[in-house]
N, C-alpha and C positions, 0 to 999 in steps of 0.2 A: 389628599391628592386631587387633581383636577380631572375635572370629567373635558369631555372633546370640544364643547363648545366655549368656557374656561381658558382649555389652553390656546385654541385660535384669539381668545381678547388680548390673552399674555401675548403672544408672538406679537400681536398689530401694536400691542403698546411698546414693544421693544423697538419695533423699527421705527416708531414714533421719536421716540427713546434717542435713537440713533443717529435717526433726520437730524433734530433740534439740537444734537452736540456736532454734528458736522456741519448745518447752518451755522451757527456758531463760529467753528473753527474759520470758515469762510469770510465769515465778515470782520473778525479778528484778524484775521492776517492780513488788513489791510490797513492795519494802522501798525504794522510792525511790531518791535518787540513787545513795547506798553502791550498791544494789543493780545500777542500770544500768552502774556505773562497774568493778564486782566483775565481773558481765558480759561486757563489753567486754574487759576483759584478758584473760579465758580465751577469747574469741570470737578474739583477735590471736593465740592461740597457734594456733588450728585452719586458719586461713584458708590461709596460706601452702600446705599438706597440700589441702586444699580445689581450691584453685585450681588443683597439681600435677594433682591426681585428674580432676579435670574437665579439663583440657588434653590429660591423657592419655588419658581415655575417649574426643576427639575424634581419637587420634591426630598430637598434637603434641607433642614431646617438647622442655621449656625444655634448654638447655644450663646449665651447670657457674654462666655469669658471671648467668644471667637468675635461678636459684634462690639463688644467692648475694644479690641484690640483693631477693628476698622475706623472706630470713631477716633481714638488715640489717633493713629498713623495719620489719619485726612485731617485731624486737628495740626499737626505736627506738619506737614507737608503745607496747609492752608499756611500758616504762619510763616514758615519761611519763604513759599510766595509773594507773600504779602509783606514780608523786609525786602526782597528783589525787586519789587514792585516800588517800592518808595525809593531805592536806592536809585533805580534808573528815573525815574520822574528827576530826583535832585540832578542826577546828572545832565538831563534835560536842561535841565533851568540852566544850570552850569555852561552847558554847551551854548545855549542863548544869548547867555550875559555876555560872553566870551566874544559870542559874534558882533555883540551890537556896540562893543569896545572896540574890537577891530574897525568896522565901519568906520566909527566915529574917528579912532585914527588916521584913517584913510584919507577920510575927506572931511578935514575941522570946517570948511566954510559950507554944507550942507546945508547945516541947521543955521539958519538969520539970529533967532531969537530962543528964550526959554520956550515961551508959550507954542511956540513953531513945533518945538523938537516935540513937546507933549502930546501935543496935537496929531504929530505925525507917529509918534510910537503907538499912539492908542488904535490906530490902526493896522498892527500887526497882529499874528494870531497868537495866541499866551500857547504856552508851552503844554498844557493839560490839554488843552481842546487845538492841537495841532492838525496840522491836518495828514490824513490816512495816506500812507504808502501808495502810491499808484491814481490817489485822486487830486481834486486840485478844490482848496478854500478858498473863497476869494473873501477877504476882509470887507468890512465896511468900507466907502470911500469916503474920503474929507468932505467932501459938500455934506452928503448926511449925515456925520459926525458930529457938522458944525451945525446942522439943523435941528437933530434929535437934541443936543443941548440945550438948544433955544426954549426947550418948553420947561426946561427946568427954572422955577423961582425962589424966590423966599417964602410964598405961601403956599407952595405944594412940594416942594423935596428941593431941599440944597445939595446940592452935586457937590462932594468934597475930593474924590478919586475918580478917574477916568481907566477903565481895564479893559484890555480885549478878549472875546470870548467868541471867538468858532468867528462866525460871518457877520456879530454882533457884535455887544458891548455890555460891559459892568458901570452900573455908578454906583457906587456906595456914597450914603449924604445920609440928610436926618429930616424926619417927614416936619412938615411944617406947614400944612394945612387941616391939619385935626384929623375926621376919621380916615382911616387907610383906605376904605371904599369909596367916600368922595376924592380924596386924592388919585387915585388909580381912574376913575371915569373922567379927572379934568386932563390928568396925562396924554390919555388913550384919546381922548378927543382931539386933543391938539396935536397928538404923532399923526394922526390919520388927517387931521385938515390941511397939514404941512405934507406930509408926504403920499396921503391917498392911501390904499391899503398894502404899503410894500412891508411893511413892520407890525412886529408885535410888542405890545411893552407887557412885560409880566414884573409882578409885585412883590418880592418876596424875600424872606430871610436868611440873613445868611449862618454859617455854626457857631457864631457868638448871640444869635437874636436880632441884629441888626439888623432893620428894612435896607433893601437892595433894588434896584431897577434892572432888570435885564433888559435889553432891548435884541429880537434875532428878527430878522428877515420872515417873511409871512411862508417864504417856497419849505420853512420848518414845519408847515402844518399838518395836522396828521393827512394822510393819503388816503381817497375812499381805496375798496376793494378792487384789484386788479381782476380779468376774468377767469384765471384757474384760481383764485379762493374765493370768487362766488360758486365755481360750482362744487367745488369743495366743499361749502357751505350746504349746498343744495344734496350732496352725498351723505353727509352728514345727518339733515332733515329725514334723510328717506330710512337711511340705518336705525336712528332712532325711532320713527315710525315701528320701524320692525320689530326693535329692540323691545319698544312696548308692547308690542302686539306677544314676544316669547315670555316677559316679565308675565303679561295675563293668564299667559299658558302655563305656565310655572305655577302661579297660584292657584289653577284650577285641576292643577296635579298629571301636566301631561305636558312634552316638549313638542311646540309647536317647528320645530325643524324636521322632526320623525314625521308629524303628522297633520302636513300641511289642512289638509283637507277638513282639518276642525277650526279654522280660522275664523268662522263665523262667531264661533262661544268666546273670539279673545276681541272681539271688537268691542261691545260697552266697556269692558275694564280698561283693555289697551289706550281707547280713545279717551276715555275719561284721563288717563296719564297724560296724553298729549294736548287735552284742553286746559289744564293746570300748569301746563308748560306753556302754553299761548298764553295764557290770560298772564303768567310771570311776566313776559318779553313784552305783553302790550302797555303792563306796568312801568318799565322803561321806556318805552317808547312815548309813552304822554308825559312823563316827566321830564324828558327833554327835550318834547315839542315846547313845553312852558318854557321853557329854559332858554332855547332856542338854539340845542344842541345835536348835531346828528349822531347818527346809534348807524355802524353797519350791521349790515345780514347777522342773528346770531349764529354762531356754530355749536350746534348741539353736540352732548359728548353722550354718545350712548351707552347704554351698561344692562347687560344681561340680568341682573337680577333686579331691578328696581325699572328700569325702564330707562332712567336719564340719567344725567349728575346734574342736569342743568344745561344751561349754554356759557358760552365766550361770549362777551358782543364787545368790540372795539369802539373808540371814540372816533369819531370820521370830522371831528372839527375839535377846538380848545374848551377847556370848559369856562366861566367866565369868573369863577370862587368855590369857595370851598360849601357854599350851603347849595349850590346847585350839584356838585359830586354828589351830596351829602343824599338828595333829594331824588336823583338818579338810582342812586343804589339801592335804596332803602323800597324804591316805587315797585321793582320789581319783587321781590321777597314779602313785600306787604302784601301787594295783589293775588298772589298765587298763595302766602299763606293765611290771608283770610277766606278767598274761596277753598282751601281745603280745609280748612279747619270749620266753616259752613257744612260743606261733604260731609266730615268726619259725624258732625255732631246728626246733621241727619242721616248719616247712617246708623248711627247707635238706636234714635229714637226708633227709625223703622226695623231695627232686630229684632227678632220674636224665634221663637221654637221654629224651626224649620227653617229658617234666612238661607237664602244659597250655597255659605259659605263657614266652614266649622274650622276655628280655627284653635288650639289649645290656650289654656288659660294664660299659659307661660309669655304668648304673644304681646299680654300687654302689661308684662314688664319691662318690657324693653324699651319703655319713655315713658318718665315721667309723667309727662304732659298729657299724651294719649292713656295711659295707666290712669291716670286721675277721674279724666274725665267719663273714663269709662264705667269707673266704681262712681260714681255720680248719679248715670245714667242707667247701666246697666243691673245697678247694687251687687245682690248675691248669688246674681247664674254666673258671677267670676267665678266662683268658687268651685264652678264645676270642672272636671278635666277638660272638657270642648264646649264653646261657647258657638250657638249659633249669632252671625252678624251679617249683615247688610252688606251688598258687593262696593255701595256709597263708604260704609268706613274703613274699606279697605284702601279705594281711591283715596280718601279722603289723609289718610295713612302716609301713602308715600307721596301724595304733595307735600305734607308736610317735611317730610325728610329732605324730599329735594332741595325745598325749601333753607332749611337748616344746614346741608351741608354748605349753598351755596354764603350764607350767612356766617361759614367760620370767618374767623378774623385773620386770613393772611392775601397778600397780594394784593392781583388783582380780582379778586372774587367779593362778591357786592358786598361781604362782611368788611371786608379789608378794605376796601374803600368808604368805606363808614366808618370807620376807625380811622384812617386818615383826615378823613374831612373834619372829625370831632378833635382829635388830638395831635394828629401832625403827621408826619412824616417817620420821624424818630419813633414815635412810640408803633407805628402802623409796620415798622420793620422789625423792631423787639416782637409784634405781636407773631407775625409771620413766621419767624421764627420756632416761637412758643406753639403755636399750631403745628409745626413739623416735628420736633419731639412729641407732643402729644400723640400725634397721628401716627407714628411710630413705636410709642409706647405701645400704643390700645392694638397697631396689630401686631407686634410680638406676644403679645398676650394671647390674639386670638389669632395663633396662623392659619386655621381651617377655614377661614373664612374672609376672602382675597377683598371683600368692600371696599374695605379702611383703605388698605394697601394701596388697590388701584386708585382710591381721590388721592392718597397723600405724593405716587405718583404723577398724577397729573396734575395738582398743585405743584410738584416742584419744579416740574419741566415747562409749565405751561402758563402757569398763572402767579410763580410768586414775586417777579417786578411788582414794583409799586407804581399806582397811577403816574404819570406825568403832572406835574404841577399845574394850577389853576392858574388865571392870568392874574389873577386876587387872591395869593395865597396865605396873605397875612391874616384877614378876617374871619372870625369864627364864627361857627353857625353857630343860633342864639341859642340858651335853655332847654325851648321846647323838642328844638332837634336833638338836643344832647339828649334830654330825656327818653326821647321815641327809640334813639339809638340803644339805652344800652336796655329798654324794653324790650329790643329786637333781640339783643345780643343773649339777653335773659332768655326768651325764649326758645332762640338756637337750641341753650344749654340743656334745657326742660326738653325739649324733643330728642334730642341724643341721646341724654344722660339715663340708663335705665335705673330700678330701683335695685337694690340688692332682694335677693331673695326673702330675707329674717323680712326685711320692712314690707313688704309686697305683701306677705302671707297672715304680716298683723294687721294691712291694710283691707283684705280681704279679698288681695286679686292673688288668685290660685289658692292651693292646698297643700 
């Protein structure tokens, strides 16, 4: 059951819950049925999570065969969505063709020549990326149509198809100046010398493999933060302030909401939280100042037991390939998990009989990683029932975790976009996936303890899109970054993953 301060995170997180399925609904219904029915199937993935969430904030807990028969149904529901879904797109097309026959009937002397008529359709908008009920698309017009072509040659990409897309355009062709990255910089040089900076050209493959040029209008870029989500940001920062500040109270065995007045003794731990969480964010931030990518405000996501989950931080420009994602993401989890893993270890050294902070042996079985390095350090006062340790390996502790959760591999969360940038797209949305039953499994396992539940929540609602493409998303980051990656990944795993009991007690941590 949840104690008072428990159930106020449940509540906030449901009307969060709520917002983001009615944002939703909002902006879907501006692209008409496509849009309700686009919707609707991503609404049948959350529900089931939903329902769980809310039954268990009542404290009711479904059994094995009742969550069973919610994932059947939303499977069963998702799928026939998803045939009504294809069936209107076809009709789509259908109704398109239809019209551009008609036309053509209407007025045979319209079109002069073949090349004319081509020229003139590739300027319509394609049936998928139509444009939304109630807005207005303005296609590309023929002068930059016929100019964006211009930059195409024989030694940088052959244009074989011309396709319209939203307020851009598709070339499918075949690259023909060697590697993708020097072709993509002579491109991008010559869109921008021709047309200054009204365009983007982005590089990428289409679901058979084949390189693709996109080309959209620059007003696609990302948007910095309007001023109620900076200060939303700025609520956020302050909540989680707090947040750390009850997390420190927590560990020092007393709720700093009863008892304001002890805030003094949660400041080194609490702030130690929030400096592990700075030095992660400044991790990002210099990675894509190299880069030459802007990072907004991040939006801290507070959490009563641990302090944080981390932050949101949005892209506020395009990214320029995949090895600057790659580098992005990884800057921040590195930074924050090496200074805590520095913490950790000095705090093990400075433990000794009497350390501020006693905590049962049992504590460090619950990672791997810290379990190890404990029995390393600390040898055989594991074995005792209470182990005195340093307030450092405690900080040191839940950076690390922060660390980790932020490192699973779904979305947009800097695991997931590390997985992206090494592997793609495709594998970056299996992985997200695979992270959501996981994170589901591990809390019906453990319902008395909301952790899991709330990331796996916030993960779904918040962070499981996948980045947005690079303008270079053909090229792969080399080797070394694949290597550092699944180094990282590995260690996510090792901080999560506890040991089971048998092996912990032959290892010699506990009794």
């Amino acid at each position: 059951m949840f104690n008072g301060s428990e159930t106020t995170a449940t509540v906030l997180l449901l009307l969060v819950a709520l917002g983001v399925i009615g944002w939703g609904y909002r902006r879907a219904r501006t692209y008409g049925r496509l849009g309700i029915l686009a919707w609707l199937q991503s609404l049948v993935l959350t529900v089931p999570w939903l329902i769980f969430f809310v039954l268990l904030a009542a404290g009711i807990y479904l059994n094995i065969v009742g969550i069973l028969f919610l994932l059947v149904v939303s499977t069963g529901i998702y799928i026939f969505l998803g045939k009504r879904l294809r069936e209107e797109g076809q009709d789509a097309v259908l109704q398109k063709r239809a019209n551009q026959l008609l036309h053509e009937k209407s007025d045979p002397n319209d079109s002069q020549d073949v090349s004319r008529q081509e020229d003139t359709s590739a300027t319509a908008p394609s049936p998928e990326s139509s444009s939304p009920a109630g807005t207005e698309v303005i296609p590309i017009s023929p002068e930059d149509l016929k100019t964006i072509q211009g930059i195409f040659g024989i030694d940088t990409f052959f244009a074989t198809e011309t396709i319209p897309y939203q307020e851009g355009v598709i070339f499918k062709g075949n690259l023909r100046g060697g590697e993708p990255e020097a072709v993509h910089s002579r491109l991008s040089a010559s869109l921008e010398q021709r047309l200054d900076d009204r365009y983007r050209l982005f590089l990428v493959e289409d679901p058979e493999g084949k390189p693709v040029v996109i080309v959209l209008p620059s007003s696609n870029d990302p948007q910095p933060l309007t001023i109620p989500q900076k200060i939303l940001a700025g609520v956020l920062l302050v909540a989680t302030i707090v947040t750390s500040l009850e997390a420190a109270g927590f560990l020092l065995n007393f709720d700093l909401f009863t008892a304001p007045e002890r805030v003094k003794e949660t400041l080194p731990l609490g702030l130690g939280i929030c400096t592990v969480l700075a030095v992660h964010e400044l991790g990002h931030l210099w990675a894509a100042r190299r880069h030459q990518v802007r990072l907004s405000f991040p939006f801290f996501i507070p959490s009563l037991q641990i302090g944080s989950f981390g932050a949101i931080t949005r892209f506020e420009s395009l990214v320029p390939n995949r090895k600057a994602l790659f580098d992005i993401a990884l800057a921040g989890p590195a930074a924050g998990g090496i200074a805590s893993v520095f913490l950790l270890l000095l705090g093990l050294v400075l433990s000794h009989q009497g350390s501020t902070f006693q905590v049962p042996a049992q504590f460090f079985q619950g990672s791997v990683l810290v379990g190890g390095l404990a029995r390393i350090i600390l040898g055989n006062s594991l074995q005792a029932p209470l182990v005195d340790v340093h307030p450092l390996t405690i900080m040191g502790w839940l950076g690390l975790v922060i660390s980790a959760l932020n490192l699973m591999p779904a979305g947009q969360l800097d695991g997931g976009r590390v997985v992206q940038a090494i592997y793609g797209r495709k594998t970056a949305r299996r992985t997200t996936i695979a992270t959501l039953v996981i994170l589901g499994i591990v809390a019906l396992a453990n319902p008395s303890n909301p952790l899991i539940l709330y990331w796996a929540i916030i993960i779904l609602f918040l962070q499981r899109s996948l980045e947005r493409p690079s303008l270079n998303e053909i090229t792969e980051p080399d080797d070394t970054r694949a290597i550092l990656g699944l180094v990282a990944l590995f260690l996510m795993v090792a901080t999560l993953i506890p040991f089971t009991p048998a092996l912990a007690v032959r290892l010699g941590i506990g009794s």
